[in-house]
C-alpha positions in Angstrom: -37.0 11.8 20.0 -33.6 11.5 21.8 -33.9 7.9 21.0 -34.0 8.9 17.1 -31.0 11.1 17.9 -28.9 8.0 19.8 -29.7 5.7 17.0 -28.5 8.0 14.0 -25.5 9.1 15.8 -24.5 5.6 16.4 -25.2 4.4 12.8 -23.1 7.6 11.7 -20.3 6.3 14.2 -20.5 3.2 12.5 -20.5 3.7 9.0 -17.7 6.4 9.4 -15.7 3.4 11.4 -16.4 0.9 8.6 -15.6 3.6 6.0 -12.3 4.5 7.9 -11.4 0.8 8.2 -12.0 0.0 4.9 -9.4 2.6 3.9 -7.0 1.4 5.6 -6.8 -1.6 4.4 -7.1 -0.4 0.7 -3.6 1.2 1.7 -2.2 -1.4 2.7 -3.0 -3.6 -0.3 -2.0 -1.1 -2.7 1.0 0.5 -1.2 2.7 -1.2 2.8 1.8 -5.0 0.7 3.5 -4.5 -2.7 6.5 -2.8 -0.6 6.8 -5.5 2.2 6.7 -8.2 -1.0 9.8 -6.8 -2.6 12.0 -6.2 0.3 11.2 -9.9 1.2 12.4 -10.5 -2.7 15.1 -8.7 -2.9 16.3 -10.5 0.5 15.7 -14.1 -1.6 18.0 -12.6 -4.4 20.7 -11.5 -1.8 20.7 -15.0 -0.3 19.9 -17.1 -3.4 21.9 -15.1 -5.9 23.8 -12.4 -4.3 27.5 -11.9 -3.9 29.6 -12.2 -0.9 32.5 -10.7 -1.9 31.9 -7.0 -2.0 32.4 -6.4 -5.2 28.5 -6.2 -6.0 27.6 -3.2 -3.8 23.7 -4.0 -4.5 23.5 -7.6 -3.5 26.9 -7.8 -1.1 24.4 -6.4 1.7 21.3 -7.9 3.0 20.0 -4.4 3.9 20.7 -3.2 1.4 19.1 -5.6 -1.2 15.7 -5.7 0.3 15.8 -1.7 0.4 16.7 -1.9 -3.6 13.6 -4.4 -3.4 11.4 -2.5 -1.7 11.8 0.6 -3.6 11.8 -0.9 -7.2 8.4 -2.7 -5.8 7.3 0.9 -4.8 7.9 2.3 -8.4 6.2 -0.4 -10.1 3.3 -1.0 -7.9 0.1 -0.3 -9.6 -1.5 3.1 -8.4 -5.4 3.6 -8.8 -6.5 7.0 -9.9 -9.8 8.8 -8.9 -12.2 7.7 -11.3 -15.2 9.4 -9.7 -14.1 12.8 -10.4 -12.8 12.2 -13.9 -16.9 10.1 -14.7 -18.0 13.7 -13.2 -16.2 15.9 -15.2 -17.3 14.3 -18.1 -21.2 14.4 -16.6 -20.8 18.2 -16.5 -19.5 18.7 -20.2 
């Protein structure tokens, strides 16, 4: 009996591990990657394109440009909504 008990336990440990793993990297490919991809391309636009002047207060700065980058890659990203409540919802009705 405490055998049983052992054995479930552990596959509960384990399925809430892969569950929580599998989570995390969902985040990261829907929001750290799209984020990390345009501050690298708005770094590429400061050194390929950008002014060094001063007069361009966007692209003057490295800093600066990849945070512009990072954000606009932020705002565009795709987001995923919850389907499984919305196909429930509709179930109900």
């Amino acid at each position: 009996m405490r055998n049983k008990l052992k054995l479930q336990e552990l596959n509960v440990e384990q399925t809430v591990r892969s569950t929580l793993r599998d989570n995390i990297v969902r985040m990261l490919k829907s929001h750290v990657l799209p984020v990390l991809l345009g501050a690298a391309g708005g770094y590429a636009y400061y050194y390929f394109i950008g002014c060094y002047g001063g007069a361009c207060p966007i692209t003057s700065n490295p800093t600066v440009s990849a945070l512009y980058g990072a954000v606009i890659a932020w705002l565009v990203a795709p987001r995923k909504e919850k389907r499984e409540t919305n196909q429930q919802n509709e179930v109900k009705e």
